[in-house]
C-alpha positions as CSV (number, residue, x, y, z in Angstrom):
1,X,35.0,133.1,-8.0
2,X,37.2,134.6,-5.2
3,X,39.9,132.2,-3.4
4,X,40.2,132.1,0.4
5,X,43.1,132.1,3.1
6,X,43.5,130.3,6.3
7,X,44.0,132.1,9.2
8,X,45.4,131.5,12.8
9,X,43.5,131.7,15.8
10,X,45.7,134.5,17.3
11,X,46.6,136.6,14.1
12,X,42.8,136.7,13.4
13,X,42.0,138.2,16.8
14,X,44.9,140.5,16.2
15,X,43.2,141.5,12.8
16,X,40.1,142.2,14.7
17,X,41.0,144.5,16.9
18,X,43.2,146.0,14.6
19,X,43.6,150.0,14.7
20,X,43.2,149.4,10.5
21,X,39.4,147.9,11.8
22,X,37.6,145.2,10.6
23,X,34.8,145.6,7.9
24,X,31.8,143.3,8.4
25,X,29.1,143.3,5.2
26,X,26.2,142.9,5.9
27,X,24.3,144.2,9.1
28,X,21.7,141.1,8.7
29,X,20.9,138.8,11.7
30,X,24.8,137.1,11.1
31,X,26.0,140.4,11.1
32,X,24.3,141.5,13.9
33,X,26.2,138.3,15.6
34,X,29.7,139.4,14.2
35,X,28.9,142.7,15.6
36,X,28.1,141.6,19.1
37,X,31.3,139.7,19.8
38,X,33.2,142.8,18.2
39,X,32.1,144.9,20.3
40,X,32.3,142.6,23.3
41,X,36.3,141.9,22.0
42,X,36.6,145.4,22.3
43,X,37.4,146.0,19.1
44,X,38.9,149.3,18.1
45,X,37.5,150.1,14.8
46,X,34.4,148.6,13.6
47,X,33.3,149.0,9.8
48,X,29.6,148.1,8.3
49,X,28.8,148.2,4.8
50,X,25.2,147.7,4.1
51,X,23.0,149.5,1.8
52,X,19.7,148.3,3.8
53,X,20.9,150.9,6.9
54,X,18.1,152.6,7.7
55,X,18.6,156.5,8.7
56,X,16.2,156.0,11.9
57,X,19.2,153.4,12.7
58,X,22.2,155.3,11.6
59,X,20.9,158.2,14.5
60,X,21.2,155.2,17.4
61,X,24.3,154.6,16.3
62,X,25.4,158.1,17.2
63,X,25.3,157.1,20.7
64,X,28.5,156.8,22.7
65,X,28.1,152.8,23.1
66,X,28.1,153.0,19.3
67,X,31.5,155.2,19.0
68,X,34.0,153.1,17.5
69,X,31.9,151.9,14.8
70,X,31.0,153.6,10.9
71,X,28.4,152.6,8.8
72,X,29.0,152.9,5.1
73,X,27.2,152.1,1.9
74,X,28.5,149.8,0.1
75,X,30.1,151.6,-2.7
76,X,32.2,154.0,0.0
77,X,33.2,151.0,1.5
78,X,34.7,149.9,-1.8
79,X,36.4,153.0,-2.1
80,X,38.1,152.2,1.7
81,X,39.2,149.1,0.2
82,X,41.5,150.6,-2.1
83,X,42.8,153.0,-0.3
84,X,45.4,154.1,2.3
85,X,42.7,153.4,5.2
86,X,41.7,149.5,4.2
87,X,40.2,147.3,7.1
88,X,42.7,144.5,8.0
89,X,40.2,142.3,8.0
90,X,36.7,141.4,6.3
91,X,34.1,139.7,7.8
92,X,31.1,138.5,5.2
93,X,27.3,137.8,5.9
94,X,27.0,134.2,4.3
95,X,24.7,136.1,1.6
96,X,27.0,137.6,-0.6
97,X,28.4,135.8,-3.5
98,X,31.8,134.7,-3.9
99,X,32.0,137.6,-6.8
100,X,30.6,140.6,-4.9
101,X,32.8,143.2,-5.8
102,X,33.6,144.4,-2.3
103,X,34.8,140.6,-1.5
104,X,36.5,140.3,-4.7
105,X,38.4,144.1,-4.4
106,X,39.1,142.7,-1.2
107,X,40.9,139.6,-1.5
108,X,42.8,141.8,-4.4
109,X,43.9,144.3,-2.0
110,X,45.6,141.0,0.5
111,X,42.5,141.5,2.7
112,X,41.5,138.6,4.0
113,X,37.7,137.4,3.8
114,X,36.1,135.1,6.1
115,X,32.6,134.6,7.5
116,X,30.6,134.3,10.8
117,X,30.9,131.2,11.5
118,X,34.9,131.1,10.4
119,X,34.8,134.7,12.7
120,X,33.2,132.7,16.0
121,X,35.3,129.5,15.8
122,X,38.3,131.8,15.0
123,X,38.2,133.6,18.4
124,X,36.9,130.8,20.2
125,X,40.2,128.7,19.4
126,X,42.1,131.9,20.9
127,X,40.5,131.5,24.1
128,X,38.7,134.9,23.8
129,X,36.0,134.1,25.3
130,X,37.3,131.7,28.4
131,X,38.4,128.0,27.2
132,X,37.8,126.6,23.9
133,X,34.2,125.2,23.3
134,X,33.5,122.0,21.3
135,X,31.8,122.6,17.7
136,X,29.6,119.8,15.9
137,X,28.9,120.5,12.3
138,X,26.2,119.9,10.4
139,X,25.7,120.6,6.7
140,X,24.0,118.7,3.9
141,X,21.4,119.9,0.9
142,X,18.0,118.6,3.0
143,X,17.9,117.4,6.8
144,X,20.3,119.8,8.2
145,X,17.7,121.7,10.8
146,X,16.4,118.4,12.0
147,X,19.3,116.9,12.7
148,X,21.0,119.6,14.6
149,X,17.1,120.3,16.8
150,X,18.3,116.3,17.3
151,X,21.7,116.8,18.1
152,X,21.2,119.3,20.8
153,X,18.2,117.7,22.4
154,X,20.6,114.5,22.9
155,X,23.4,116.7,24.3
156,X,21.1,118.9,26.7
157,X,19.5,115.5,27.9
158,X,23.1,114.8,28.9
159,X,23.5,117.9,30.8
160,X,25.6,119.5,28.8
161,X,25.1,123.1,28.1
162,X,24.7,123.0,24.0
163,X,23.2,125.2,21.8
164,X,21.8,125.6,18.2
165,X,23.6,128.1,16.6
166,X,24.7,129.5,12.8
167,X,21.4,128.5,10.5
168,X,18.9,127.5,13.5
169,X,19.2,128.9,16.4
170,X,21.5,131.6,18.3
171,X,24.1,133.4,16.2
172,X,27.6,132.2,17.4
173,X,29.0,135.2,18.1
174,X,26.0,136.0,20.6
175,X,26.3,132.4,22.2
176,X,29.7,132.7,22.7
177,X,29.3,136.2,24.3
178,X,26.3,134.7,26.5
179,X,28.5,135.1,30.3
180,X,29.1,138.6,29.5
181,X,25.1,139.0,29.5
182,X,25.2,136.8,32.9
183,X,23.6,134.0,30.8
184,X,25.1,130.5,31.1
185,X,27.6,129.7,29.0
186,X,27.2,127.8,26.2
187,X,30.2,124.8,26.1
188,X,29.3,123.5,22.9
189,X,28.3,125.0,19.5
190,X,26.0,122.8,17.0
191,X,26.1,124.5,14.4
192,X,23.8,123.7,10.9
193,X,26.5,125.3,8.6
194,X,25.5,126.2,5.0
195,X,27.6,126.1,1.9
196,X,27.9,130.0,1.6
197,X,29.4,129.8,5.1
198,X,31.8,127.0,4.4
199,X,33.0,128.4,1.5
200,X,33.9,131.4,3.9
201,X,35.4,129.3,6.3
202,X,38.6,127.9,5.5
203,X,40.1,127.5,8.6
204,X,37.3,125.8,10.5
205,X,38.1,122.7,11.9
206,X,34.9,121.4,14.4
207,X,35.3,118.5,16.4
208,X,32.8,116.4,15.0
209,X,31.5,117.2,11.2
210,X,28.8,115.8,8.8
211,X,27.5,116.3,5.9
212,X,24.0,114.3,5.7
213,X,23.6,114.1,2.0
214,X,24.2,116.1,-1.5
215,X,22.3,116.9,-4.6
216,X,22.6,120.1,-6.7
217,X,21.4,123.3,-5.2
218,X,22.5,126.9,-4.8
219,X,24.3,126.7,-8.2
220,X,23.9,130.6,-9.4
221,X,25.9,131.0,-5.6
222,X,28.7,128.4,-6.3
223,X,28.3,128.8,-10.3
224,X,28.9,124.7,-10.3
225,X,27.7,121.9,-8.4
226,X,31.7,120.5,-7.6
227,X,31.8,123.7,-6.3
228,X,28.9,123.6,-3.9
229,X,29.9,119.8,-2.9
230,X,33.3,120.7,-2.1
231,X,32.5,123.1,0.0
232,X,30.4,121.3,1.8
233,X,32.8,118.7,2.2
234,X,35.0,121.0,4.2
235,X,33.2,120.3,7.2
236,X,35.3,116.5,6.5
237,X,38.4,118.5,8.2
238,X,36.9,117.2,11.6
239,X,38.7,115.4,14.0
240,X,35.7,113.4,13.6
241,X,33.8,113.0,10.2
242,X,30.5,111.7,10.3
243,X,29.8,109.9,6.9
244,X,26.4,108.8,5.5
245,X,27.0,105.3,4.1
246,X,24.2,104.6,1.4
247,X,24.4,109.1,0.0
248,X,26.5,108.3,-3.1
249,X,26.8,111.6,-3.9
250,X,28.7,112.4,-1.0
251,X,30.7,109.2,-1.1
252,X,31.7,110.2,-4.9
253,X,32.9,114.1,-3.6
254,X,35.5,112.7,-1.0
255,X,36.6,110.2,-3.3
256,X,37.2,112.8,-6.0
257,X,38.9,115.3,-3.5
258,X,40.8,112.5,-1.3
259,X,41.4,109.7,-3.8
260,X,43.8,108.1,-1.1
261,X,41.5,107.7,1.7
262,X,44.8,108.3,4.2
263,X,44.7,112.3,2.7
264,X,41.1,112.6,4.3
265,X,42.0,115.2,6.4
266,X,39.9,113.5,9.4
267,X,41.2,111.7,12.7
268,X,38.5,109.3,13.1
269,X,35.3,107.9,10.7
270,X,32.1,106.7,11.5
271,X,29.5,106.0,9.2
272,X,25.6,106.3,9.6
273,X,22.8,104.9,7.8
274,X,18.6,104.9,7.8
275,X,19.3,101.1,6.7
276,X,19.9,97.6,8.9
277,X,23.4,97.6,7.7
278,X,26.5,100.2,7.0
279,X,27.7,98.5,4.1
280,X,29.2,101.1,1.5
281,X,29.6,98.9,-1.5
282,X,32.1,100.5,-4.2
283,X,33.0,102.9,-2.1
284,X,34.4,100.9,0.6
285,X,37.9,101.0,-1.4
286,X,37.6,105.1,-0.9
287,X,37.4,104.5,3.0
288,X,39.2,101.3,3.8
289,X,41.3,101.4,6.6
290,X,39.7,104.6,7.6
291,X,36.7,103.4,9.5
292,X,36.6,102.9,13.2
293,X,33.7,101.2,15.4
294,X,31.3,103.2,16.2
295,X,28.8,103.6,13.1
296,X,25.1,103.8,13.8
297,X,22.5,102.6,12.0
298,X,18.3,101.2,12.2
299,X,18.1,97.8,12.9
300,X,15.0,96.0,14.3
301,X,13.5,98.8,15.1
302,X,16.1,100.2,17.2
303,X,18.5,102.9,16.5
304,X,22.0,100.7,17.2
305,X,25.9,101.4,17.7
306,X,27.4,98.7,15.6
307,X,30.7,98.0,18.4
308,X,32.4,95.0,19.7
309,X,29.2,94.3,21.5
310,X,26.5,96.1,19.8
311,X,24.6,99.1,22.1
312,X,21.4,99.8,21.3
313,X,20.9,103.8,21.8
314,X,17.0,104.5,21.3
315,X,13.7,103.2,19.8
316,X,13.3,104.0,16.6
317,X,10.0,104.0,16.7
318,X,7.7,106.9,16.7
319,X,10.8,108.9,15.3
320,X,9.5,112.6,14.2
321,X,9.8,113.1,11.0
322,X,8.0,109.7,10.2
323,X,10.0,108.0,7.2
324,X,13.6,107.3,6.1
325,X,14.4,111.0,6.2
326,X,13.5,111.1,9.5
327,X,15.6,107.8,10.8
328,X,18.6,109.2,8.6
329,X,18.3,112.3,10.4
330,X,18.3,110.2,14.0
331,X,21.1,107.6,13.0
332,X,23.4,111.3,11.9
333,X,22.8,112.9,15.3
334,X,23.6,109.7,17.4
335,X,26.4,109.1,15.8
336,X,27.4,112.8,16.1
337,X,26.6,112.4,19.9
338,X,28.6,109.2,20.5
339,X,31.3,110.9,19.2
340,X,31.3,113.0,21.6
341,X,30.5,110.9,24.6
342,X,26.7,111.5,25.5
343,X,25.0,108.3,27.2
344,X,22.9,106.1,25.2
345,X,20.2,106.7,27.9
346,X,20.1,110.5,26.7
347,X,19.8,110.0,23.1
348,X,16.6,107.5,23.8
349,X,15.6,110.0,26.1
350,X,16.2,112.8,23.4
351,X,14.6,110.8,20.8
352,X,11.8,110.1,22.2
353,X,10.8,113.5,23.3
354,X,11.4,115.3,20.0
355,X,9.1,116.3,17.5
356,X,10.1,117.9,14.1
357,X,10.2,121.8,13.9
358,X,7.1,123.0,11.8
359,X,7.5,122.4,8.1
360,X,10.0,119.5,8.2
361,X,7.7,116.8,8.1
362,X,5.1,117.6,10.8
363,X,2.1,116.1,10.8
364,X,-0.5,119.1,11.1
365,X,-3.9,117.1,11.1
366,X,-6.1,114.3,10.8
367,X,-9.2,114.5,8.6
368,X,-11.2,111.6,7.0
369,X,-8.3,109.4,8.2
370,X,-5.6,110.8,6.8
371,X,-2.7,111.7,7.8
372,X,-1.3,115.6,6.5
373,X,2.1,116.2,6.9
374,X,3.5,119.5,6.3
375,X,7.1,119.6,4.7
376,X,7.0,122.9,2.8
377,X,10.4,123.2,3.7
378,X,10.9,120.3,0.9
379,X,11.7,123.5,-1.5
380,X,13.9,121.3,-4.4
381,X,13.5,117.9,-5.7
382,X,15.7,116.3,-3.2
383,X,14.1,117.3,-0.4
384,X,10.6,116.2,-1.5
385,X,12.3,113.1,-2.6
386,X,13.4,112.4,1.5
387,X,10.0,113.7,2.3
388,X,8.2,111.0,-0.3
389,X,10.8,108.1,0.1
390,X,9.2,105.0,1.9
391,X,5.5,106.2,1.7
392,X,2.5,104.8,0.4
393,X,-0.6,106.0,-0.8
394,X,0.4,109.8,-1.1
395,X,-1.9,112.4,-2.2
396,X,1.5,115.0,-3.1
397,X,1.0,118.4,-3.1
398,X,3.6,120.0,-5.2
399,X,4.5,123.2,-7.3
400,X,6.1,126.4,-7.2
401,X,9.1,127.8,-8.7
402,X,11.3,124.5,-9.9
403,X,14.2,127.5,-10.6
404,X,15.4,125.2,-13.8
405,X,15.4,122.1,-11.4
406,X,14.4,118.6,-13.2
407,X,11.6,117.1,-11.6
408,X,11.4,113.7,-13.8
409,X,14.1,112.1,-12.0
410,X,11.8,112.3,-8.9
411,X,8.7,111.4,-10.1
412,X,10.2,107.7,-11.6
413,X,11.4,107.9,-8.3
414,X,8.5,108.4,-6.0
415,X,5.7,107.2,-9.0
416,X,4.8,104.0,-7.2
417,X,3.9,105.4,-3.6
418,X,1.7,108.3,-5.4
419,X,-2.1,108.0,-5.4
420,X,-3.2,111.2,-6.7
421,X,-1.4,114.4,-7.0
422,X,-2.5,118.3,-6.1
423,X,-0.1,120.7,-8.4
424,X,-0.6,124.7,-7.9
425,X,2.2,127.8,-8.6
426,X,3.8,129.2,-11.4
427,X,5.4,125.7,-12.5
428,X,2.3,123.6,-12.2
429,X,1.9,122.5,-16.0
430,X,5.7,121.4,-16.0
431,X,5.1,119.0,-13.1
432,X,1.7,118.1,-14.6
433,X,3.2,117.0,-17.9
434,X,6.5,115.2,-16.2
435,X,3.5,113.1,-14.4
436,X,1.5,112.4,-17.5
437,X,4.6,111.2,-18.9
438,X,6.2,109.5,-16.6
439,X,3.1,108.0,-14.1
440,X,0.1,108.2,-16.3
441,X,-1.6,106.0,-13.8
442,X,-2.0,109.0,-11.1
443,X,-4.7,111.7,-11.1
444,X,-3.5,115.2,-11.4
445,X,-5.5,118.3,-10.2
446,X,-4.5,121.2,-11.4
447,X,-5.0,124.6,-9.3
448,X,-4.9,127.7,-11.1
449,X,-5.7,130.0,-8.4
450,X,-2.6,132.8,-7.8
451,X,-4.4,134.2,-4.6
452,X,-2.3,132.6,-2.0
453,X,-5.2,131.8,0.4
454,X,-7.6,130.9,-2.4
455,X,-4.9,128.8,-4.4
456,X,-4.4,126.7,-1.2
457,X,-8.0,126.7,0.0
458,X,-8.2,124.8,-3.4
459,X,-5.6,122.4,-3.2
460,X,-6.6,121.3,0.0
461,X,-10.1,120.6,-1.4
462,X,-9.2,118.8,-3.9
463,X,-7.1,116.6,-1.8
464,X,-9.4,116.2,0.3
465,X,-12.1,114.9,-2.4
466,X,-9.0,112.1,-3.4
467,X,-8.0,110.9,-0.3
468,X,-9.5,107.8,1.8
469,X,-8.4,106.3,5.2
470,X,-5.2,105.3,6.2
471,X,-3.7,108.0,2.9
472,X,-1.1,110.5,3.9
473,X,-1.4,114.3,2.2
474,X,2.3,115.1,1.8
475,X,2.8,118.7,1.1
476,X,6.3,118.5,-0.5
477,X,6.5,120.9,-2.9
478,X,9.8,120.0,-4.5
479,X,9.9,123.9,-5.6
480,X,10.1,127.5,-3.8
481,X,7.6,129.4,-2.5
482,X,8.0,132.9,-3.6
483,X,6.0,133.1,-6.8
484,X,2.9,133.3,-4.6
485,X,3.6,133.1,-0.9
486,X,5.9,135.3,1.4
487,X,8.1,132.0,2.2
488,X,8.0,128.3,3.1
489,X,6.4,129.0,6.1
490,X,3.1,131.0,4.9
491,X,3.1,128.3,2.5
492,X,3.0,125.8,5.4
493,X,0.9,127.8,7.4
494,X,-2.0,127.7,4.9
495,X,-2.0,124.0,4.3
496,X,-2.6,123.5,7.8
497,X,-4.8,125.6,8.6
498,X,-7.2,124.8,5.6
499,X,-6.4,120.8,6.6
500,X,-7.2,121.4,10.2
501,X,-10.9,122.3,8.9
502,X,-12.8,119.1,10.3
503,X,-9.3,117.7,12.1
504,X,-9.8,115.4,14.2
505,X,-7.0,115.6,15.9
C-alpha cells in the first residue's frame, strides 16, 4: 500500500497549474469534476490517463477549448511518470487502489497523489474560487447518503446555500465552479466522503466531520479492516468531530489511534445517539475531558440537544427511514447542523419534510396490510442489520453475492424480529443454512430463479403468500446485487414494482 503527503493550500494550486501539468486518472464522473475546475483554474497543462477514452471522444477533444489538455492510456502515462516530462502533481479518481501502478510509480517518483475531494478542498482553502466555503463531512460503512440528503435539507431550510456533493450529489469541483456558470454559489459543501477518498485525502480538514458507524467492508481496497477504519477516521481532523456514542467500533478506532484523548486532533466533540441517553460506557475514559454540550440524541419522541437547558430540535416522529437507522441518521445530521449554527426551527422543518432517497428504507407499497420497504442499498450485513434493527414481524428478503461476508453474526442478531424469510441469488443456500442453524423457528423460501425479473416476480409471491397485516417485507439483502441484476437499484426497482401489484397505497 502507497503512503500519502500533506499538502498546502497554495503549493497545491501552484502544482496545478504547473507548466510540468497535473495528471488526473480517471476521466469518470470525479474526474470529470477534477477536470472542470482545472480548466476553470486555468491550468496550463492538463494530463488524463484512462483506458475507457473512447476515440468518438478523443476527436472533441481536438477542439481549441480542449487545447491544453492530452489524453493518454494508461500505460503511456506510466511511461511520463518516469521520465524527464513527469506531471507535478497527480490527481486520482477514488477508484483506483492504493497499489495501482501509476499511483504507486508515482509516489516513487516524489509525485504527490491526492484525490477529488483532497483536489476541491485544496483550492478552496487558497481562495481560488472567491472566500473559503464551509465543508461538513460525512463518512461511515451504512447511512452516509441519508444523512447528508438530511444535512442539507436542514441547512437549505436555513437559507443557506448548501449542497450535496462528492458521493451524492454535485461533484465538488463543479459546485465550487458554479458562479463561473452564473449559477449561485454554493457556501457550503456536504460532502458523503468514502474511504477510497479519505485515504486520498490527507490534508483535508472540514469543519464539521462524522463518521456514523464502522464494520468491515471494502477490504480487497484497503487489504485490512484497520486500514479501512483509519481512514475513515480521518474525517476526526475536524474542527468539529461528530461522534456516535453507542457505535463501538468507532469508539474502539479513535481509541487505538488517539489513546490520549487530548491527541484527537479535533477542537470541539459532540456526541449523537438513536438512544434516550449519550452515555458512552467504557469508552468515556477515551473521550473525557473532550466532550462539550451540545450532543443530540431521541428522547420522548423528540429529537433533543442535551445543553444547560435542553432544546428540543424536531419530532422524531414520522422520521423517514422508519427505525433506529433512520433516528441515528437524524440525531448525526442535527448535531452536524448545530454545529454549525442552523435554527432548531429548520432542522424540524427539514425533518419533517424529508423522505429517504429510493432504496434506503423507502416504503414502496402497501398490500394485504403490509408494509414493503425497499433498502436494496443494504448490500453487506451491516447495513441489513440497521435496516432489520428494531423491527417486528419481518418477512426478509435477502441474498446475493455475501463476497466472503459472515452472515451468522446477523441472523442471532436480527432472529427474533423475523417471521419468515424470502432468500434468492447466487448465495441463497449459505444464508438458508446459517437460518436453519441458527433460527430454525423461521420459514425459509428458497428462489432458484436466475432471470432477474422472474427470480423477483418469485420472491415477491412468496412473500406475499407469508405475510398478514400489520407485517413489514424488508428487502435487505445483506449482499450485492451483481450476480443477477445490473445494480442495487434494478434490484430495488423490481421489488417494487412486483409489490405495487394490488398496492393500496
Amino acid at each position: 500500500m502507497t503512503t500519502t503527503q500533506t499538502l498546502e493550500p497554495a503549493d497545491a494550486v501552484q502544482f496545478m497549474l504547473s507548466e510540468r501539468g497535473v495528471l488526473v486518472a480517471g476521466a469518470g464522473v470525479a474526474g470529470r469534476g477534477v477536470l472542470t475546475m482545472l480548466r476553470q483554474m486555468g491550468a496550463a497543462n492538463i494530463i488524463v490517463a484512462d483506458d475507457h477514452v473512447t476515440q468518438a471522444e478523443l476527436a472533441v477533444r481536438d477542439s481549441p477549448e480542449f487545447a491544453k489538455e492530452t489524453y493518454l492510456k494508461v500505460a503511456e502515462a506510466r511511461e511520463l511518470i518516469g521520465g524527464e516530462s513527469a506531471p507535478q502533481l497527480v490527481i486520482t479518481s477514488p477508484g483506483w487502489r492504493p497499489d495501482s501502478p501509476l499511483l504507486t510509480e508515482a509516489q516513487a517518483a516524489g509525485i504527490p497523489v491526492i484525490g477529488d475531494i483532497e483536489a476541491a478542498w485544496l483550492a478552496d482553502q487558497a481562495e481560488t474560487f472567491g472566500p473559503a466555503r464551509t465543508w461538513l463531512a460525512i463518512t461511515g460503512t451504512n447511512g452516509k447518503t441519508t444523512t447528508t440528503a438530511m444535512l442539507t435539507a436542514m441547512l437549505i431550510a436555513d437559507g443557506q446555500a448548501a449542497a450535496a456533493v462528492g458521493n451524492i450529489g454535485t461533484a465538488p469541483g463543479i459546485a465550487l465552479t458554479a458562479e463561473d456558470r452564473g449559477e449561485q454559489r454554493v457556501d457550503v459543501m456536504v460532502a458523503e466522503v468514502s474511504s477510497f477518498q479519505l485515504h486520498w485525502a490527507p490534508s483535508f480538514r472540514p469543519d464539521t466531520g462524522c463518521v456514523l458507524n464502522l464494520a468491515e467492508d471494502h477490504l480487497d481496497w484497503h487489504g485490512n479492516y484497520a486500514s479501512y477504519a483509519d481512514a475513515k477516521a480521518q474525517v476526526f481532523r475536524a474542527r468539529t468531530a461528530v461522534i456516535p456514542a453507542n457505535e463501538p467500533e468507532v469508539l474502539e478506532t479513535i481509541a487505538r489511534l488517539w489513546p490520549d484523548a487530548t491527541q484527537i486532533p479535533c477542537e470541539d466533540i459532540r456526541l449523537f445517539s438513536s438512544g434516550e441517553s449519550v452515555e458512552l460506557g467504557p469508552a468515556q475514559s477515551v473521550l473525557d475531558g473532550r466532550v462539550s454540550r451540545g450532543d443530540v440524541c431521541i428522547r420522548g419522541g423528540k429529537v433533543v440537544e442535551l445543553a444547560v437547558q435542553d432544546v428540543v430540535l424536531a419530532s422524531a416522529e414520522g422520521i423517514s427511514p422508519p427505525g433506529p437507522a433512520g433516528l441515528a441518521d437524524a440525531a448525526a445530521a442535527a448535531a452536524m447542523a448545530r454545529s454549525v449554527g442552523v435554527k432548531p426551527a429548520s432542522i424540524a422543518s427539514a425533518l419533517e419534510n424529508f423522505r429517504v432517497q429510493a432504496h434506503r428504507g423507502q416504503v414502496v407499497a402497501s398490500t394485504g396490510g403490509a408494509q414493503w420497504i425497499d433498502n436494496s442499498k443494504a448490500t453487506n450485513p451491516h447495513a441489513a442489520s440497521a435496516a432489520l434493527k428494531g423491527q417486528s414481524n419481518v418477512v426478509w428478503i435477502a441474498g446475493g453475492q455475501l463476497k466472503g461476508a459472515a452472515i451468522e453474526p446477523l441472523i442471532q442478531e436480527v432472529a427474533e424480529a423475523l417471521k419468515a424469510v424470502v432468500v434468492l441469488g447466487v448465495d441463497r443456500a449459505i444464508i438458508a443454512e446459517a437460518l436453519e442453524k441458527l433460527a430454525p423457528h423461521v420459514p425459509v423460501d428458497v428462489v432458484e430463479e436466475t432471470d432477474p425479473e422472474a427470480a423477483m416476480k418469485a420472491v415477491v409471491a412468496n412473500a406475499k403468500q407469508r405475510v398478514s397485516p400489520g407485517d413489514s417485507v424488508i428487502l435487505a439483502p445483506a449482499a450485492a446485487s451483481l450476480d443477477m441484476y445490473t445494480g442495487m437499484s434494478q434490484r430495488g426497482d423490481l421489488f417494487a414494482e412486483y409489490a405495487m401489484e394490488g398496492s393500496q397505497s
